[in-house]
N, C-alpha and C positions, 0 to 999 in steps of 0.2 A: 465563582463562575457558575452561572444557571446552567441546569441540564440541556437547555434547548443550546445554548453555547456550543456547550462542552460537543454534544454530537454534533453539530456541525461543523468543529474542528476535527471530528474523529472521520467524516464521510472524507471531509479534505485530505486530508493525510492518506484514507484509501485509496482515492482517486488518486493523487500523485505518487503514491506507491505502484497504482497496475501501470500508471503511462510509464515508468520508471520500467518496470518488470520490458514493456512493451517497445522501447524506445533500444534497450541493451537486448534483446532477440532480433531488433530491424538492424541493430549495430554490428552484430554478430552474423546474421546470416547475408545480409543484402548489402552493406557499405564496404566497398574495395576500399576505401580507404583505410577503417583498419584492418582490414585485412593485409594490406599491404606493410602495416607497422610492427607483426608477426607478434610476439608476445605481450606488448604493451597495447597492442588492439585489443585483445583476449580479455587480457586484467581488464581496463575500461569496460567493455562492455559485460564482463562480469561483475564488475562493483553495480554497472546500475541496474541490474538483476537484482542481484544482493540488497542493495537499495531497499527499494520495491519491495522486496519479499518482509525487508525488514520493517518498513512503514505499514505494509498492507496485511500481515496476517494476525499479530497482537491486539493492533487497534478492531477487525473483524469481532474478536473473539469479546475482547473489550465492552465494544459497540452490542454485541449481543448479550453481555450481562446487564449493560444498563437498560435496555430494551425489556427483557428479561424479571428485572427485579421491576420496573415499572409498569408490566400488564399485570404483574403479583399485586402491585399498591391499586391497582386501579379495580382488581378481582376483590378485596376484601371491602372496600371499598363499597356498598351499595348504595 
């Protein structure tokens, strides 16, 4: 897989990570319906927090190494 690939599965997976983060905060504070489901609203919109967090903060870190080591390839480079 090409670098150019590779990151732009990695921005994908961010992006569905925050809407993920943002989707279980609208579920959690603003939809009566789960709230009306009392603990299994809870879990729900806590998995897609968890989600989110889980897509979105590895792949950042990730994203920033490849980033990272290729301004390094491009600095020696002249």
């Amino acid at each position: 897989m090409s670098d150019a690939k590779l990151v732009l599965l990695l921005k994908i997976c961010i992006l569905i990570g925050i809407m993920l983060i943002f989707i279980g905060i609208y579920l959690h504070n603003f939809n009566d319906a789960i709230e009306k489901m009392g603990v299994t609203g809870i879990v729900i919109s806590a998995m897609c927090v968890a989600f989110g967090m889980i897509l979105s903060l590895p792949t950042k870190m990730y994203l920033t190494f490849i980033l990272v080591t290729r301004e390094a390839q491009a600095n020696r480079e002249p």
